[in-house]
C-alpha positions as CSV (number, residue, x, y, z in Angstrom):
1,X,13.5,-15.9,1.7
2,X,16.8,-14.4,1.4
3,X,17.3,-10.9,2.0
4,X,19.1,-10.4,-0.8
5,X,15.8,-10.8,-2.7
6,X,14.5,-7.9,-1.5
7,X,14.4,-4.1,-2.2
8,X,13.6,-1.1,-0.8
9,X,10.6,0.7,-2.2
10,X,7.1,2.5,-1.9
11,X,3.4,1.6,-2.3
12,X,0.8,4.8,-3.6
13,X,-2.7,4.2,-2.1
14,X,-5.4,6.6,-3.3
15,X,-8.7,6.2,-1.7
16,X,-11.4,7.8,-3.1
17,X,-14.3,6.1,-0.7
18,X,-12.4,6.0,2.3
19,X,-15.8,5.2,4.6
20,X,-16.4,1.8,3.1
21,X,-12.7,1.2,1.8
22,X,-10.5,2.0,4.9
23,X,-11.5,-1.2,6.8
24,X,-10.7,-3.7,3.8
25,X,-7.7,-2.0,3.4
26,X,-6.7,-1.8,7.3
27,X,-7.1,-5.5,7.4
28,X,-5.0,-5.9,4.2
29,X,-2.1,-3.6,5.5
30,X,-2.0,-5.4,8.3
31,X,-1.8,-9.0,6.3
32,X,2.0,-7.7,4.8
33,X,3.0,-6.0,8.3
34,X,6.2,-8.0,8.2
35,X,7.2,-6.1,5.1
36,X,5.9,-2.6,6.0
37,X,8.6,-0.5,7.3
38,X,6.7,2.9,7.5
39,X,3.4,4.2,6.7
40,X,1.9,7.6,6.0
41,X,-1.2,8.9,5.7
42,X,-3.3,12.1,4.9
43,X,-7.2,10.9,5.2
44,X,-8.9,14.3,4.9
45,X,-8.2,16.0,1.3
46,X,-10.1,17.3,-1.5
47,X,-13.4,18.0,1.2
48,X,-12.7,14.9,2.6
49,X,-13.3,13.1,-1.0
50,X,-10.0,11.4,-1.1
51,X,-7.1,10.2,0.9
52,X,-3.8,9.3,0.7
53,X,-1.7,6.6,2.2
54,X,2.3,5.9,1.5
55,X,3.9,3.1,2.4
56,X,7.9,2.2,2.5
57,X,8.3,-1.4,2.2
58,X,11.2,-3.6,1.8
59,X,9.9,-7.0,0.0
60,X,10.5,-9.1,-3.0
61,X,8.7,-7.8,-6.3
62,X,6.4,-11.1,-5.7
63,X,4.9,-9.8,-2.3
64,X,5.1,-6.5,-3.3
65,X,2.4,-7.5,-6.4
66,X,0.1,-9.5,-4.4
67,X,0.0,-6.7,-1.8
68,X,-1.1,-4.2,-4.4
69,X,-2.9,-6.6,-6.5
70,X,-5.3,-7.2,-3.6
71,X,-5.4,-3.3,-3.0
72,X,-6.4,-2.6,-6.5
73,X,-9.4,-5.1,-6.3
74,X,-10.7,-3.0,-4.0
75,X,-13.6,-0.1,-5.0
76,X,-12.6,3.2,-5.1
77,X,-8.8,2.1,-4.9
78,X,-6.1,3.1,-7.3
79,X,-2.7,1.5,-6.4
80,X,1.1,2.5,-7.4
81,X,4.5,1.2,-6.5
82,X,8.2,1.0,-7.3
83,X,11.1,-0.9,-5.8
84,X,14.4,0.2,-6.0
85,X,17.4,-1.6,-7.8
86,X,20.6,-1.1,-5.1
C-alpha cells in the first residue's frame, strides 16, 4: 500500500476491566505493530478501575477501523480515533 494512503493519527483505549482485558488487547496491539508508531499508557486510575492507553499510528482509515473494531468487541473496552488530513 502506498504511503500516500496513509495518515498520521491517534487511537483512545479506555479499559475499564483491565485484569481480564489487557491480554486480549496486548495480543491485538501487537497484531497492527507495523502501524503503531508510539504508545502510552496510564494503567492505575480511578482506584485502579480504569486505564488508559494512547496510541499514534500512521495507517490507512481501513486498518485504522479494523484495529479499533476488534478493540471495541472487546468487554469493558470503549475505543476512539482520528486521523489527520495533511
Amino acid at each position: 500500500m502506498a504511503d500516500s494512503e496513509k495518515r498520521y493519527g491517534f487511537v483512545g483505549i479506555l479499559v475499564a476491566d483491565r485484569d481480564d482485558a489487557s491480554p486480549v488487547i496486548q495480543d491485538i496491539l501487537t497484531d497492527y505493530g507495523d502501524i503503531i508508531l508510539g504508545r502510552m499508557g496510564l494503567p492505575h486510575l480511578s482506584d485502579n478501575k480504569l486505564s488508559i492507553i494512547t496510541l499514534i499510528v500512521h495507517a490507512t482509515t481501513d486498518q485504522v477501523g479494523s484495529l479499533t473494531g476488534r478493540l471495541g468487541r472487546i468487554p469493558g473496552v470503549s475505543v476512539k480515533s482520528g486521523l489527520g488530513k495533511i
